[in-house]
N, C-alpha and C positions, 0 to 999 in steps of 0.2 A: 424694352418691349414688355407691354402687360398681358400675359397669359391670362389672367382671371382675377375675379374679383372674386374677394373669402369673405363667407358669414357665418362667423364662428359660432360653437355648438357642445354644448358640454359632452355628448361622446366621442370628440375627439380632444379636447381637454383628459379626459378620461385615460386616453388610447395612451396618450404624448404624454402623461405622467406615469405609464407604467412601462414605456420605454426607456426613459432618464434614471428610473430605477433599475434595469435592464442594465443601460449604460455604467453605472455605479457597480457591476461586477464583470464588467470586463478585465481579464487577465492584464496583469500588473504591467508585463509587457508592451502592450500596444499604450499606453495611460503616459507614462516613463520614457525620457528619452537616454536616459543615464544609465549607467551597469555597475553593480557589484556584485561582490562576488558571492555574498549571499542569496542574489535575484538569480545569479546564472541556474538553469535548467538547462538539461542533457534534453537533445531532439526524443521527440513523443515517437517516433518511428510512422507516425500516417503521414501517409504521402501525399506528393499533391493531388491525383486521382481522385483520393476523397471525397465520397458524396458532397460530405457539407463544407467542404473547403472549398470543390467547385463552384456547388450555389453561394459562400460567402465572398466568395472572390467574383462573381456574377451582380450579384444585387448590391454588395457593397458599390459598384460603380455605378451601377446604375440609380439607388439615392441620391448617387452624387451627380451625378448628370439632372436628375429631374428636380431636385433642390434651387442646383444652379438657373435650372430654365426660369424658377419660379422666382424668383432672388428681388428682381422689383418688382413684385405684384402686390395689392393693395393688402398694406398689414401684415406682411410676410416674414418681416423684420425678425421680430420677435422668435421666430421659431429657425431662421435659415442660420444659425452657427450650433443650433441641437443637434440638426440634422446633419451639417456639416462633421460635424464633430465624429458624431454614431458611424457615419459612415467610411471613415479613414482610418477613426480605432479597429472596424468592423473589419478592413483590409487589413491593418496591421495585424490581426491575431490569424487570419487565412493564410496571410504568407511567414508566418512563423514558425519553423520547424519544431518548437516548442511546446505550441500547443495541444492539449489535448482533446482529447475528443468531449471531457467536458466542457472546455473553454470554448470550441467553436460552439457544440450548443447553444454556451450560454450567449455567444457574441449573434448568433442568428437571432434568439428572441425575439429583437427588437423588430426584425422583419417580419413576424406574424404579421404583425401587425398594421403593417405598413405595405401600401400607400395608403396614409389617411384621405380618401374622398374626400368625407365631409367638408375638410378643410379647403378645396377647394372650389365650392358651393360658388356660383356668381350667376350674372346672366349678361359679361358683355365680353366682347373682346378673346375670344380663343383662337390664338394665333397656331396652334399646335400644329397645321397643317402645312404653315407655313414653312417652318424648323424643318420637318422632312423633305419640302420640295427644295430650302437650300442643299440637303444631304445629298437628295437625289441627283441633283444638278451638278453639284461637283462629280460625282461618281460618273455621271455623261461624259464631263468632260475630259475623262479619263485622267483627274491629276492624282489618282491613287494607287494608278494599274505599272507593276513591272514585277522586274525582278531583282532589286535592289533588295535592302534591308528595311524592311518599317513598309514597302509596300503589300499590298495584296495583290496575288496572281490573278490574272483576266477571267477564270472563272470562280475567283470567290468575288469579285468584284461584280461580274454579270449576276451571281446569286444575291447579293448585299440588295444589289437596286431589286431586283424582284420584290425583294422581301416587303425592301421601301413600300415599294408600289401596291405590293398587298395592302399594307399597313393602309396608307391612305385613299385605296378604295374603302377599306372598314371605315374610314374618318368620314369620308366626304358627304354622308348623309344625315352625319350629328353636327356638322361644324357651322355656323356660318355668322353672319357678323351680327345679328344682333340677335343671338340664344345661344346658349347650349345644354348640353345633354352630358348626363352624368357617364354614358359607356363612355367618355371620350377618354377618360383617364387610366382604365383599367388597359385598354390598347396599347395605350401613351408608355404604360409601365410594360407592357409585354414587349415592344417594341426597344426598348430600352437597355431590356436585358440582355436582347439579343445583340443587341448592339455591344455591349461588353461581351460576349461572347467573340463574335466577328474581329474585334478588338485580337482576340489573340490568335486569329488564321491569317495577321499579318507577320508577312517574311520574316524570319528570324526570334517573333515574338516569344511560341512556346520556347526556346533556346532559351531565353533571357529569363522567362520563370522555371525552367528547371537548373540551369545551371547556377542562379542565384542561390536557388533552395539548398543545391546543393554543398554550395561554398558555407552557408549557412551551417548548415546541419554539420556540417565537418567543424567549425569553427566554436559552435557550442560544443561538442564532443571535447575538444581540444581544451576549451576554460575548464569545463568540468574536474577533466580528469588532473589540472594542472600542467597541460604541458604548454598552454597559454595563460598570459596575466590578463585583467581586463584593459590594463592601461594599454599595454601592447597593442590592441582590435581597434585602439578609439577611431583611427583613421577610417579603418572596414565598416563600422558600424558606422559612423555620418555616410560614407559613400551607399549602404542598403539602403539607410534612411530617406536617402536625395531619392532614390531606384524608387522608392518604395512610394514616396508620396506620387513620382510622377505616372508611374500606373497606376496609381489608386484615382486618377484624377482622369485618366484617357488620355495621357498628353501627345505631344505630336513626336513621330517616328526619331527625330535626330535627337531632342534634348534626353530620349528612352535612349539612344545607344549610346551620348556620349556619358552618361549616370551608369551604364552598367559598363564601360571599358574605365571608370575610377571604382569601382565594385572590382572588378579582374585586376587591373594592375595592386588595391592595397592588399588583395587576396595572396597575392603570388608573391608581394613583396613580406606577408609576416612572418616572422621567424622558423626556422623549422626543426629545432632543436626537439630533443625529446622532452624539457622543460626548462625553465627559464635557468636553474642552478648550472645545466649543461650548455643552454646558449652561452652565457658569463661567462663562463670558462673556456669556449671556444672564440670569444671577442678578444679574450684576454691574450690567447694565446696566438693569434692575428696579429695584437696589438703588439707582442713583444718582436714580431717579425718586420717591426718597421724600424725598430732599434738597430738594422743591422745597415741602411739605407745609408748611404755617405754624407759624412759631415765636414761643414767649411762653408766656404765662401763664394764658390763659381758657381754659375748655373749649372741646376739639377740636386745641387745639395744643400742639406740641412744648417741650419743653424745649430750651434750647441746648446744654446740655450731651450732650444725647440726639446730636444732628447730630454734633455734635465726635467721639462713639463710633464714629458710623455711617459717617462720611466713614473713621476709621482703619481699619476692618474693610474698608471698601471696597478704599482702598490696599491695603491686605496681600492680598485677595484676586486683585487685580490685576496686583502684584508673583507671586504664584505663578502665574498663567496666561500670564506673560511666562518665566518661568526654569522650571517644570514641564516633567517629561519622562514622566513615564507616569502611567497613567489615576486610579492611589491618591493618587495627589498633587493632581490635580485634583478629586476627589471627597471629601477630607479639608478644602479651600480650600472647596470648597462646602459644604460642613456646617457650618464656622466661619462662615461669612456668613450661611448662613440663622439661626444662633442669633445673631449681631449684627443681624438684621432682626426679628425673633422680639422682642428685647430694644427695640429702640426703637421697635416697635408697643405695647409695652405700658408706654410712657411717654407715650402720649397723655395730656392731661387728660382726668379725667369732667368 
């Protein structure tokens, strides 16, 4: 679908070079998909509430929403993976209980600025009206109204199409097929916003961005002080990441809840030790309670040979919680033990 035709203009060359500079200090977080322990930061204490957390977590999607629209329009190319980009880092640092209040700042900039008009300068083809009457049409036909998880209840649904309808009574006297008019885009972008807004007055939504944030903000708390390693999180941190892109994107109600029940389960499954030295030493001492498990030959018991493995894993685990001096050390001791427990559970006899 071609939204518009672009005739480029050096004040918006202008604009879009002082965005990618813009882009070039975003917090190292949103940039990075990797953690160490020198990157880890303790939560900034703003909440999601936050003025500019709200509007970055608002306009970040909606960039990306109106990027998307524009994606095969003539000559577009060029600029649709900037955009793309600005606007997903722009989510990552909104939902980052890390951030500061200068980071979000600096991650709004780019939004003065933007939507660059200019760039979308043409005179054929503005399908804009069309987009909304599919919106609205689904919404008729009620396949978004209940009470389930991921829907909207029948009265933010009946307010959604208002809004619609507002929306393109404003269009309907700039649009038509062969002109257009420049208010059509500043609409286009209000409309848009709103639309990530609406986005999280679906059932269950606000839940999934506060109790994210919060598993978050608990979890850097946790790295900081040492009572978590980073290798420990890697699991939690891919399962936000997955969470993280598909809100950032709008995505549809199921692939958001099955991304945040792998967000809850690797939450609830990391360790809970007051630090990794005291986890190790409570694996350890698990470990040595399986030594007492019956050994032989019938089903239900061990091999001897099994014990001989299990007892050496144990030493060695042992030996590192006695001479171990930082947290990767003792978190590398505990992963080799639980694959040394791992292995003599499954020499049980049948």
């Amino acid at each position: 679908m071609i939204l518009f035709d672009r005739k480029p203009n050096v004040k918006f060359a202008l604009a879009f070079l002082a965005m990618l500079l813009f882009l070039g200090s975003l917090p190292v977080s949103a940039q990075e998909t990797g953690t160490s322990v020198s990157a880890i930061r303790p939560p900034s204490g703003i909440g999601l509430q936050d003025a500019n957390r709200v509007r970055l977590l608002q306009e970040a999607r909606a960039m990306y929403q109106l990027n998307e629209a524009q994606a095969s329009s003539y000559e577009y190319g060029q600029y649709y993976d900037k955009f793309k980009k600005i606007s997903l880092d722009a989510f990552a640092v909104a939902f980052d209980p890390a951030s500061s209040s200068a980071d979000l700042a600096a991650a709004l900039q780019p939004f003065d600025t933007y939507p660059p008009y200019d760039l979308f300068a043409g005179d054929n083809n503005v399908f804009v009206d069309g987009i909304l009457f599919e919106k609205e049409l689904q919404l008729h036909l009620y396949t978004e109204f209940g009470s389930e998880p991921g829907l909207w209840t029948e009265a933010n649904g009946e307010q959604w199409i208002n809004e619609i309808a507002t929306v393109r009574d404003r269009l309907y006297p700039l649009i038509s097929w062969d002109y257009w008019k420049p208010e059509v885009w500043p609409i286009f972008w209000e409309f848009l916003k709103k639309e990530a807004s609406f986005e999280d007055l679906r059932n269950g939504r606000s839940d999934i961005f506060a109790q994210t944030f919060q598993y978050r903000a608990d979890v850097l708390n946790r790295l900081a002080d040492g009572r978590l390693a980073p290798q420990q999180t890697a699991s939690f941190d891919t399962a936000v990441q997955e969470l993280t892109r598909l809100l950032a994107v709008s995505a549809q109600p199921q692939p958001i809840a099955d991304a945040f029940a792998q967000v809850k389960t690797a939450y609830e499954t990391l360790p809970q030790g007051g630090n990794p030295a005291s986890a190790l030493a409570a694996d350890i001492e698990a470990a040595r309670l399986l030594l007492n498990l019956p050994k032989g030959i019938r089903s239900g018991q061990y091999p001897a040979s099994a014990f001989g493995t299990l007892r050496r894993a144990i030493n060695e685990a042992q030996r590192a919680l006695e001479k171990g001096s930082s947290a990767a050390q003792f978190v590398q001791a505990q992963t080799k033990l639980a694959a040394a427990v791992a292995d003599f559970r499954s020499k049980k006899k049948p």
